[in-house]
C-alpha positions in Angstrom: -3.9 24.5 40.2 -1.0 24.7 37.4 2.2 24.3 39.3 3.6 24.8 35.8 2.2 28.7 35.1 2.6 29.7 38.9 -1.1 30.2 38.4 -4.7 28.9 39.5 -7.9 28.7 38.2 -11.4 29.7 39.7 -15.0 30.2 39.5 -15.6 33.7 41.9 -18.1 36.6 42.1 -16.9 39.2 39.9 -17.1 41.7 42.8 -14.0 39.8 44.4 -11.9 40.4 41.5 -10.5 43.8 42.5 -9.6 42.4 46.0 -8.0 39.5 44.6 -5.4 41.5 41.8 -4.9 44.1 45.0 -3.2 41.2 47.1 0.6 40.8 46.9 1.4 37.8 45.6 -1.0 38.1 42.8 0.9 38.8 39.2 -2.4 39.1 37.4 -5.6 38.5 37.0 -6.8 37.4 33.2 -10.6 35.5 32.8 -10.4 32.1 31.7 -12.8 32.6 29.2 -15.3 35.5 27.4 -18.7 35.4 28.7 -21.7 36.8 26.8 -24.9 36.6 28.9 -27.4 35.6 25.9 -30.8 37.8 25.4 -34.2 36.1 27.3 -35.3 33.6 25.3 -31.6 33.0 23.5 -30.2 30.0 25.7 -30.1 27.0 23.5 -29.1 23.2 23.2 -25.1 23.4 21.9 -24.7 21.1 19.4 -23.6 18.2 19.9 -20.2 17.0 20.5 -18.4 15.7 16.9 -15.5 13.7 18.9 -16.7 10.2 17.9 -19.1 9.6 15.6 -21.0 5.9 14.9 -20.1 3.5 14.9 -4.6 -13.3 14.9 -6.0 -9.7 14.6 -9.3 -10.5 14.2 -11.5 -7.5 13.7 -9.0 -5.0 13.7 -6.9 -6.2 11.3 -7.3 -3.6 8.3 -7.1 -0.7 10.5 -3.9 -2.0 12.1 -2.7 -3.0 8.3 -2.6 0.5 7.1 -0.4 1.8 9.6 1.9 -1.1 8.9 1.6 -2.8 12.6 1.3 -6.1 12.2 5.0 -6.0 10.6 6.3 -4.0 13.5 4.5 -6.4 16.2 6.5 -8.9 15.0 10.0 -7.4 14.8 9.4 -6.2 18.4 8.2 -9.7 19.6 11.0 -11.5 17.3 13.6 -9.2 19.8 11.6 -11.0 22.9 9.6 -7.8 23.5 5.8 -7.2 24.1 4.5 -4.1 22.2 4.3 -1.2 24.0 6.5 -2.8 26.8 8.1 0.2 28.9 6.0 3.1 27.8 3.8 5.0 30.4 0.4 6.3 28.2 -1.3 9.2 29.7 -5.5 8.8 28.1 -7.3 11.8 29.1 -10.8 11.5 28.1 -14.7 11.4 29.5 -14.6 8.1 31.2 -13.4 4.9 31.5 -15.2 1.4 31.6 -12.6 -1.6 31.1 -15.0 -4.5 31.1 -14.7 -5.5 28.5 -13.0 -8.8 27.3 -10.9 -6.9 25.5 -9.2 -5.4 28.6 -8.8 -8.8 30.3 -5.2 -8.3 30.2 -4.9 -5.1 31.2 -7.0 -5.6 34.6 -5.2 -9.0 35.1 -1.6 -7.3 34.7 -2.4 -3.8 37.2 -1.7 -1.7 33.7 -3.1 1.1 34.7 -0.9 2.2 37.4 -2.8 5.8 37.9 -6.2 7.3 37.6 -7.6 10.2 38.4 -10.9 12.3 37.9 -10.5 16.0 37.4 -14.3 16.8 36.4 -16.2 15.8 39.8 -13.2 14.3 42.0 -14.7 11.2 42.9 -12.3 8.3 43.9 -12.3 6.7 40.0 -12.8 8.0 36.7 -14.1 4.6 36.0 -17.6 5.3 34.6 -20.0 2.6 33.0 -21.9 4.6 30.1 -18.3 5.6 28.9 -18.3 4.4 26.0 -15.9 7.1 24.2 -12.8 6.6 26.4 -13.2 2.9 26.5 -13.1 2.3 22.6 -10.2 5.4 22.6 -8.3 3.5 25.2 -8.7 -0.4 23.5 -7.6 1.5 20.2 -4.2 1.2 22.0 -4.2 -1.4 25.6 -7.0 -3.9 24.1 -6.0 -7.4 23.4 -8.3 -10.0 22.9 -6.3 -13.0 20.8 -8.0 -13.6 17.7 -10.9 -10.9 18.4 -9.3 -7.7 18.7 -6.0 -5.5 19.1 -4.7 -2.5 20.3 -1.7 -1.0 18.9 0.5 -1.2 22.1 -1.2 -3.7 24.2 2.1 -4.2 26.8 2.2 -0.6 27.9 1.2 0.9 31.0 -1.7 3.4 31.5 -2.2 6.7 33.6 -5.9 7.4 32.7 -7.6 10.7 33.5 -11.2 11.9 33.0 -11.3 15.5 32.0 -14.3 15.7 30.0 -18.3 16.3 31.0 -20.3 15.1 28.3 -23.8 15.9 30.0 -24.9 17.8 33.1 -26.9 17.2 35.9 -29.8 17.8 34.1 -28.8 15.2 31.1 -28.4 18.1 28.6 -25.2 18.3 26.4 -22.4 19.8 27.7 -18.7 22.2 26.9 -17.9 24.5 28.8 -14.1 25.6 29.0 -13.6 24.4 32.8 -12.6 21.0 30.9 -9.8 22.4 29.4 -9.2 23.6 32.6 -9.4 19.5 34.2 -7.6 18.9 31.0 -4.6 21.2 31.8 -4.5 19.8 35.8 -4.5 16.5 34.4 -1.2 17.0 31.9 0.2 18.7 35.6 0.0 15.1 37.3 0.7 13.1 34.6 3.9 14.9 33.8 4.7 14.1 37.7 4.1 10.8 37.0 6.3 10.3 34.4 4.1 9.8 31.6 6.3 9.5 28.1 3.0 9.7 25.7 -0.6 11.8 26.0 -3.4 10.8 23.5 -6.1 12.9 23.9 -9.7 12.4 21.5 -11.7 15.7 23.5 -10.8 18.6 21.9 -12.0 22.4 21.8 -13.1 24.7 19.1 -17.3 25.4 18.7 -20.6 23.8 20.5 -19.5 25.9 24.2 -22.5 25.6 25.8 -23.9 29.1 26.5 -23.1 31.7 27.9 -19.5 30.6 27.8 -18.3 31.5 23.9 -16.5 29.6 21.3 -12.9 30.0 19.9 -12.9 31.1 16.5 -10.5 30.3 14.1 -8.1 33.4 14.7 -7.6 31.1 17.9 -6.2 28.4 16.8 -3.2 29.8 16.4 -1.3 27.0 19.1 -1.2 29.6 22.1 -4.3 31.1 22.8 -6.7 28.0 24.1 -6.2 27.0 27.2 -5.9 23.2 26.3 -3.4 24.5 23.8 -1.1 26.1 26.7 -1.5 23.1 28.7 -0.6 20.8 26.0 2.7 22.9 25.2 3.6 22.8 29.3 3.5 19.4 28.5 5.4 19.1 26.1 8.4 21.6 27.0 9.1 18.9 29.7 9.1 16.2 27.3 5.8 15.0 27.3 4.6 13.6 23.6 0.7 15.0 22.7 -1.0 13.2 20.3 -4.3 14.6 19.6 -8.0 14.3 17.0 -7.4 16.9 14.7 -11.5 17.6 14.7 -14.6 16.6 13.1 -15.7 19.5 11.6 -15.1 18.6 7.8 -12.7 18.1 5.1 -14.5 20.2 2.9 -13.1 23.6 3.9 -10.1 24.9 5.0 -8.9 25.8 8.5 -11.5 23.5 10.8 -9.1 22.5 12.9 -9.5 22.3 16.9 -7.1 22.6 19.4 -4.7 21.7 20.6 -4.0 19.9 17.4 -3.1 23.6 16.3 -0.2 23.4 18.3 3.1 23.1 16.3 4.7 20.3 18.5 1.6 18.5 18.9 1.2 15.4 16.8 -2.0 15.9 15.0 -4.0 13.2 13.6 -6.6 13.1 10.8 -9.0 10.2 9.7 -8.8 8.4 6.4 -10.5 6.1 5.2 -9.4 1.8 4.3 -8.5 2.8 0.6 -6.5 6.0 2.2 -8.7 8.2 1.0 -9.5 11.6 3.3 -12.9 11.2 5.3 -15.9 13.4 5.0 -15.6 14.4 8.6 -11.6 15.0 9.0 -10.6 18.4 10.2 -8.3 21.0 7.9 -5.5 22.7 8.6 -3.6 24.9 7.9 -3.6 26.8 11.4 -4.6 30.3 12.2 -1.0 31.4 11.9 -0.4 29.2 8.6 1.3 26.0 9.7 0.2 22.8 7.9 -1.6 20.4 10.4 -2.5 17.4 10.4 0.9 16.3 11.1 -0.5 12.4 9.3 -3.5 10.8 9.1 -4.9 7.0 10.3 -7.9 5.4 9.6 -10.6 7.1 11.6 -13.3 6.0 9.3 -15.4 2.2 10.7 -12.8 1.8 12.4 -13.3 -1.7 14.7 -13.8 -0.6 18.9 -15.3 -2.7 21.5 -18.9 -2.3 22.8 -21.2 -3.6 25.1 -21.8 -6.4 23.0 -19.2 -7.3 22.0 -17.4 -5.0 18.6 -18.4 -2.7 16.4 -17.5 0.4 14.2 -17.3 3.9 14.7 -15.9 6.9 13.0 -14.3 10.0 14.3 -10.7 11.2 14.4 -11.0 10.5 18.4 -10.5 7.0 16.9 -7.4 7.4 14.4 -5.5 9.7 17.0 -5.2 6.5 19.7 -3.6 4.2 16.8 -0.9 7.0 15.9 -0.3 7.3 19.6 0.5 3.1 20.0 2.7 3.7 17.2 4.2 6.2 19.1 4.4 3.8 21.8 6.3 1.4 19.8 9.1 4.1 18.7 9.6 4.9 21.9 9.9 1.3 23.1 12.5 0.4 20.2 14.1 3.8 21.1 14.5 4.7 24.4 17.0 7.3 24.2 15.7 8.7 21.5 14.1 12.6 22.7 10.5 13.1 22.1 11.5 15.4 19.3 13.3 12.3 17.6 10.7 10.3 18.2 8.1 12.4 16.6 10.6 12.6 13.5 10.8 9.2 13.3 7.0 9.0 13.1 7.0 12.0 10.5 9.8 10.1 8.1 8.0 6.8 8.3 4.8 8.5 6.8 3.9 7.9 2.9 1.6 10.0 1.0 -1.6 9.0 0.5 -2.4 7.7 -3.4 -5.1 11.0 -3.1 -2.3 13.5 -2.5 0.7 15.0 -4.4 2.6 16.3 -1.5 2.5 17.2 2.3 -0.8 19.6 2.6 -3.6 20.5 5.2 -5.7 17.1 5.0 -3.4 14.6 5.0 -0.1 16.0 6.7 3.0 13.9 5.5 0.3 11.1 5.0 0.1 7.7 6.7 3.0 6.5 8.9 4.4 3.2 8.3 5.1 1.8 12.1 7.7 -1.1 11.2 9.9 1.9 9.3 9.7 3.9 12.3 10.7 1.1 14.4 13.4 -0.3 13.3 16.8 -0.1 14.7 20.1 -1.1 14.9 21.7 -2.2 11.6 18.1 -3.2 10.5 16.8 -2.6 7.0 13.2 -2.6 6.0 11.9 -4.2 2.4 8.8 -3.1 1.5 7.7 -5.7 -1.8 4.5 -3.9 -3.6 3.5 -5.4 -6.9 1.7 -2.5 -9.4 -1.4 -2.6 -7.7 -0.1 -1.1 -4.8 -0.6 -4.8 -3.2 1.8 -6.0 -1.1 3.7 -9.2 -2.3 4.4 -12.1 0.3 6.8 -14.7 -0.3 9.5 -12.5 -2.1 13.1 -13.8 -1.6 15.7 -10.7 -0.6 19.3 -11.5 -1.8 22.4 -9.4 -1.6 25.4 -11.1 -4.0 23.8 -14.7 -4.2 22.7 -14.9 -0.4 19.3 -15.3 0.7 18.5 -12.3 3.2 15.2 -12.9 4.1 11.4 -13.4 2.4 8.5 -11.2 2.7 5.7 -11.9 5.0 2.4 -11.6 4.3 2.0 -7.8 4.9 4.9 -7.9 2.4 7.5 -6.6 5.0 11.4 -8.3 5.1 13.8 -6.9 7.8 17.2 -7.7 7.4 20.7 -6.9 8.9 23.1 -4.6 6.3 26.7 -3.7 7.3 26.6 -0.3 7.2 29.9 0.5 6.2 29.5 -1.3 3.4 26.3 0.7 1.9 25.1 1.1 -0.5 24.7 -2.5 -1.3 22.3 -3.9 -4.2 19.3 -5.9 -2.7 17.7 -7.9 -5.4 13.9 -9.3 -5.1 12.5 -12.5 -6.7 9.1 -13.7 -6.5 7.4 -16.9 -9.1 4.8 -15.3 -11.3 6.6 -11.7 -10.9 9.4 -9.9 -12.5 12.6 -9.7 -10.8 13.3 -6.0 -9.1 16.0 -4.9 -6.9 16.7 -2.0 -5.0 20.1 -0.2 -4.0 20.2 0.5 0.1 21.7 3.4 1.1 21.1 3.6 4.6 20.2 1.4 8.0 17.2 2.0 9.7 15.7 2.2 6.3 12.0 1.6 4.1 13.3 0.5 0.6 10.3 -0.6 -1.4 10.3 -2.6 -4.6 7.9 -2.9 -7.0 7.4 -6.1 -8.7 5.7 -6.3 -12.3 3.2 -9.0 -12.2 4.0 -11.5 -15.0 2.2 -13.8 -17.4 4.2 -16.5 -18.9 3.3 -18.0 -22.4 5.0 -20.9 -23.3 4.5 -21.9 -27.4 5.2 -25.3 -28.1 3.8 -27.6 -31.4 1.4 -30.4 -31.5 4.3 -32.4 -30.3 5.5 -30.4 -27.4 8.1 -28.9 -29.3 9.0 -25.3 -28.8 8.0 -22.8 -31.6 10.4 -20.6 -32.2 10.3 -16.5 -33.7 6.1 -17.1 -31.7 4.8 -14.0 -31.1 2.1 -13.3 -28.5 -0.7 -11.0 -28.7 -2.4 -9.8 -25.8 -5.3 -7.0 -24.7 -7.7 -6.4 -21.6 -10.7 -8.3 -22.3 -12.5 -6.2 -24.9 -10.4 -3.4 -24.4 -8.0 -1.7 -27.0 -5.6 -3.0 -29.4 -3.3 -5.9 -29.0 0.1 -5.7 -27.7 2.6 -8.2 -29.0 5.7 -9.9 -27.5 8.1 -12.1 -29.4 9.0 -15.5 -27.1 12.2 -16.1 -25.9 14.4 -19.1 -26.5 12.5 -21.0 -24.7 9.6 -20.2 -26.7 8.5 -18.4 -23.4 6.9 -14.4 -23.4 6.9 -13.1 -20.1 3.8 -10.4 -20.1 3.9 -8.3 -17.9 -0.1 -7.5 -15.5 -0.9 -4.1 -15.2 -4.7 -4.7 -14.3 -7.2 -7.0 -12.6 -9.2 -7.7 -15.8 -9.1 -11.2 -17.3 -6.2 -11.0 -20.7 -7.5 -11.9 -24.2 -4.3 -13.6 -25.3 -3.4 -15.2 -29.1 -0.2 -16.6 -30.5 1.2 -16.8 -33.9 4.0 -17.7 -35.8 5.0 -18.3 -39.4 4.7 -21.6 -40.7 2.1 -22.0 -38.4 -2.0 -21.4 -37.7 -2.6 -18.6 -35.7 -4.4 -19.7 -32.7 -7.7 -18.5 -31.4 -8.4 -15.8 -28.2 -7.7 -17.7 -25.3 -9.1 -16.0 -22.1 -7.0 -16.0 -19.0 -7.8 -14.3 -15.7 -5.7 -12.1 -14.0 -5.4 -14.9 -10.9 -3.5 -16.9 -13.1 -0.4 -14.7 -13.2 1.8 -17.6 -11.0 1.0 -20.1 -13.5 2.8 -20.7 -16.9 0.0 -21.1 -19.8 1.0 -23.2 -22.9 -0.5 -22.8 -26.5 -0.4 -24.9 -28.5 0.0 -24.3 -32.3 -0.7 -26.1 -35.3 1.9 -26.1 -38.2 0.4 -24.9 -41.1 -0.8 -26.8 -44.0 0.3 -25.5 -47.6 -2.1 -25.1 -50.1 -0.3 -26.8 -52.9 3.3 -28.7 -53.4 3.6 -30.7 -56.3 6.6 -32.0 -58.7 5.3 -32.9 -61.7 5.9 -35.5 -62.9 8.0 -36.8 -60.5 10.2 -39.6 -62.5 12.5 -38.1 -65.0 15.3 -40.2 -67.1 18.4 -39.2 -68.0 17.4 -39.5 -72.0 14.5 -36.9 -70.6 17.3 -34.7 -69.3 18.9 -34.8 -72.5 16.2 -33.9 -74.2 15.6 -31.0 -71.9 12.3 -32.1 -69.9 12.0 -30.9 -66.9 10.2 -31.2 -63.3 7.7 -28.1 -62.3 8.3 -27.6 -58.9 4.6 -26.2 -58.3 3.9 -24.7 -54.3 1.7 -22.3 -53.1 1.2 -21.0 -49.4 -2.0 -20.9 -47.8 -2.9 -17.1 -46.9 -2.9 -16.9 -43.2 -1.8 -13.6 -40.7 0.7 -12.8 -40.3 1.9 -14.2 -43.6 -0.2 -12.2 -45.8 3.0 -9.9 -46.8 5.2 -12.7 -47.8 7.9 -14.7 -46.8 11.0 -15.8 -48.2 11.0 -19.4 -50.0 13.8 -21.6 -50.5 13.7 -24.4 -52.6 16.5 -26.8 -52.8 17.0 -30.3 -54.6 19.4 -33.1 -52.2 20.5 -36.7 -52.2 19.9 -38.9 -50.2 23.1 -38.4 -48.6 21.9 -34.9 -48.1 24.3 -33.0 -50.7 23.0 -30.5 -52.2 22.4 -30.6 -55.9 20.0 -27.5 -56.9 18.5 -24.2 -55.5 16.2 -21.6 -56.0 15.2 -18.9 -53.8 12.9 -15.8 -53.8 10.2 -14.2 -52.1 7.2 -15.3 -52.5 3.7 -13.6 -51.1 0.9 -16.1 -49.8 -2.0 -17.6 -51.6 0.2 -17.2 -54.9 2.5 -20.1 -56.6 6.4 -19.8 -56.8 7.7 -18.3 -59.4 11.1 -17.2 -61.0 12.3 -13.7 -61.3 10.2 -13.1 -64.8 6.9 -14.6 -63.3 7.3 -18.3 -64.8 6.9 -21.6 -63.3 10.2 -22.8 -61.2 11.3 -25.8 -62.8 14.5 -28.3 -62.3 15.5 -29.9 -65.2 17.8 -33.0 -63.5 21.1 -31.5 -63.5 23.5 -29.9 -60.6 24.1 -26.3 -60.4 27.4 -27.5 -62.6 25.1 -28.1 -65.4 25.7 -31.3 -65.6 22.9 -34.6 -65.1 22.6 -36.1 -62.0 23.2 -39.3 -61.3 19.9 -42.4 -61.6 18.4 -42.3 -58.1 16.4 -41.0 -55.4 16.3 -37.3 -54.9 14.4 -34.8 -52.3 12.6 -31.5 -53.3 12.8 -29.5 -50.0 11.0 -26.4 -49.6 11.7 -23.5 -46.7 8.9 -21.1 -46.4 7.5 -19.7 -43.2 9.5 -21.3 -40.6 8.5 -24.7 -41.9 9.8 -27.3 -44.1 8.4 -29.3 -46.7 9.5 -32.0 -49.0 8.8 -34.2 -51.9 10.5 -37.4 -53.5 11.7 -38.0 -57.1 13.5 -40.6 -59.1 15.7 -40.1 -62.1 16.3 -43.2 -63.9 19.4 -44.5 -66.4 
């Protein structure tokens, strides 16, 4: 009976049919279904049903990751809250076992305050070879500490078996009279005041003969019978999650219903890089509406067994996950209409790396639970480095104060007043470059992406910092080098793009270029020092080196003989100085000009540069001790005469 359509379904003999649209309070009479009685010999096996395939947080951990839930678990349970706390889930499926370890809690706590069994009416829906709905159902009630966790373990549960996998006889069975237990059970669950419906049994092909399958002109949201039922549902407020299929990724428009309904949340399966799976249904629908609405992992995903946990695969296993994070919205929004809520869901959703923008196999891509969550005057910082990695331990500041620091899914929530938005949020991290963010809105995701960053320190044999260093840097084997000049410090800060080890070498004039050092990419925290060697020249001579001032009369002179070894990245030149001081430090000669490695100074016309014991005044210098200092290269060399009386 469907209170909600005035109307009633039945098996009867077709003679009765006449006498049943003659009586008076009979509107009409319409056949639940086409029948085509198959030719002797035609009746075959239907294939088989494609609504699961095979198969802290312990072993659910990277499923729950993707959708962001660890984050949002513990900004619910930082507010005193269990997740899920609240929220009535409707699960309509084949049958329920609950076991399991993983459903300790719920049995202990009376969470599942209905059940019901609309396929053979027996007292419980509680079947022990139902394997299907109890891995659907743990997807969102489990919790087993350290083992295993479903999405909204503090909910409570109206369960309902709608859906005959076999018959009597064992063989495989779909016929459309489940639609028909599916469609009673959204009646009483509505009645009971169930906020959220997740249903993983859907309809499309494989009716077992002679009732016929739906084709795709169908699936247009109003023409199957689940599809009706699921909109009843929701026109009295009822939110429908539902498997968007199994029939493939590879073609368009293999969707089953009633994810072809527009209001209907419908889920696709990706896999744990975010990456469409083979099996996911397509949209768009019969009447050209993009579905899925998002996608979760649906794709060895982690479900209890008899034996303890497993994997299986199957959007029947992604669609419970999006409906615990509906859960959660509802829980943090209780107010909020289903409509809102399902917007909230829709907003929070990123696309996948694998897709350019919202399109019939990924929807509006993955939801992010914690950014649908949130509420209040909360904001959400997402820290990512350029690996798409998310960054824990990130310090959040707004104008010098410390707002919060990332956790290890790389999530910091933080209060913003919101008259006073935009603000500036900046983001540091050791090892990374400093990023910020301008928020614009509460109830926000702002994410940041931080560069990696290697620091080079350069530094002399003595510790002392090299100054106008330059660092050179490739992948491993890979490309040309990049260079980056140190600051003054003597500190490059190089930023990691990749996860291949860095073939790194420093240089700087006046100094020996140092050889490839090999650093891996896990050393990015860390500040690595090389350490250069000042380089040697190949010549500096003054000869001779004792001059008298009678010698200075009669014009002799010093030759000031240097030469530069020939070394990158020297081999164009530098500029040489060459200067003669007391030992007071004045300055009593000079000589400059450029002067290319491997070749001896020189003056302007190509002859020796020579100092012949007199000031630039032309005049002789004073008996004594003198210095012959040379400036080449960044480096500093001298030598010590004598002039006597």
């Amino acid at each position: 009976v469907f209170k909600w359509a005035n109307a009633a379904s039945f098996s009867v003999h077709a003679g009765t049919i006449t006498t049943i649209a003659s009586l008076p309070f009979v509107k009409d009479v319409l056949p639940v279904a086409t029948v085509r009685v198959p030719a002797p010999g035609a009746l075959k096996r239907a294939p088989g049903k494609r609504s699961a395939g095979p198969g802290g947080y312990g072993h659910s951990l990277t499923q729950l990751a993707l959708l962001g839930v660890p984050q949002a678990h513990r900004y619910i349970q930082e507010k005193g809250a269990v997740p899920g706390e609240d929220v009535l889930v409707g699960v309509f499926d084949e049958g329920f076992w609950l076991g399991h370890p993983s459903y300790d809690s719920v049995v202990a706590r009376g969470a599942v305050v209905a059940d019901s069994d609309f396929v053979t009416h027996s007292p419980d829906p509680y079947v022990d070879s139902a394997d299907h709905g109890m891995q659907v159902m743990a997807l969102i009630a489990g919790h087993e500490p350290d083992s295993f966790a479903g999405i909204a373990w503090g909910a409570d549960f109206i369960v309902a078996r709608t859906e005959q996998s076999v018959d009597s006889l064992g063989q495989e069975y779909e016929r459309h009279v489940e639609e028909d237990n599916w469609a009673a059970a959204m009646v009483w669950a509505e009645s009971l005041g169930v906020d959220i419906v997740t249903t993983s049994v859907a309809y499309r092909g494989g009716f077992t003969s002679p009732d016929t399958d739906y084709v795709y002109e169908d699936m247009d949201g109003n023409t199957a019978i689940i599809a009706r039922a699921a909109q009843w549902g929701i026109d009295r407020g009822v939110i429908v999650v539902s498997a968007m299929g199994n029939e493939g990724s590879f073609a368009t428009g293999t969707l089953v219903s009633p994810a072809d309904v527009e209001d209907v949340v419908a889920v696709g399966a990706v896999d744990a890089d975010r990456r469409i799976a083979f099996f996911s249904s397509t949209g768009p629908t019969a009447d050209g509406r993009i579905k899925p609405d998002l996608v979760a992992m649906g794709l060895g995903v982690s479900v209890p067994n008899t034996t303890g946990y497993g994997l299986a695969s199957g959007t029947s296993f992604a669609t419970p996950m999006v409906a615990g994070l509906v859960a959660l919205v509802k829980q943090m929004h209780p107010a909020a209409s289903p409509q809102d809520i399902r917007e909230r869901v829709y907003r929070a959703c990123a696309l996948s790396p694998y897709q350019d923008s919202v399109d019939n196999y990924y929807g509006r891509g993955i939801p992010d639970a914690l950014h649908a969550c949130i509420a209040g005057s909360d904001v959400y910082l997402l820290v990512e480095d350029t690996l798409s990695r998310r960054v824990a331990g990130a310090e959040a500041y707004r104008d010098g104060t410390l707002m919060g620091v990332s956790d290890s899914f790389g999530a910091v929530v933080f209060s913003l007043d919101e008259s006073a938005l935009p603000e500036t949020v900046s983001v540091h991290h050791s090892g990374m470059a400093n990023g910020a963010v301008i928020v614009r809105s509460v109830q926000s995701r702002n994410r940041v992406v931080l560069d990696h960053v290697l620091r080079i320190r350069v530094a002399d044999p003595r510790d002392s910092l090299v100054q106008d260093a330059r660092i050179h840097v490739r992948e491993q084997g890979n490309g040309a080098y990049t260079s980056y000049t140190v600051d003054s410090n003597g500190v490059a800060s190089i930023p990691r793009y990749s996860t291949v080890s860095y073939e790194v070498y420093a240089t700087a004039p006046g100094y020996v270029a140092s050889g490839d050092t090999l650093i891996p990419f896990d050393l990015f925290s860390d500040t690595v020092a090389i350490i250069l060697k000042q380089r040697s020249v190949s010549r500096f001579a003054v000869l001779p080196n004792v001059l008298s001032l009678s010698d200075i009369k009669d014009d002799a002179t010093m030759r000031i003989d240097f030469m530069a070894m020939e070394d990158v990245p020297l081999g164009e030149g530098q500029w040489c100085q060459i200067a003669v001081r007391s030992l007071n430090g004045d300055a009593v000669w000079e000589f400059a000009g450029w002067l290319t490695a491997g070749r001896a100074v020189a003056d302007k016309n190509g002859a020796p540069v020579v100092w012949d014991g007199r000031s630039r005044s032309g005049r002789a210098v004073a008996p004594g001790v003198y210095f012959v200092i040379v400036h080449y290269g960044g480096s500093t060399y001298k030598k010590k005469v004598l002039i006597t009386g």
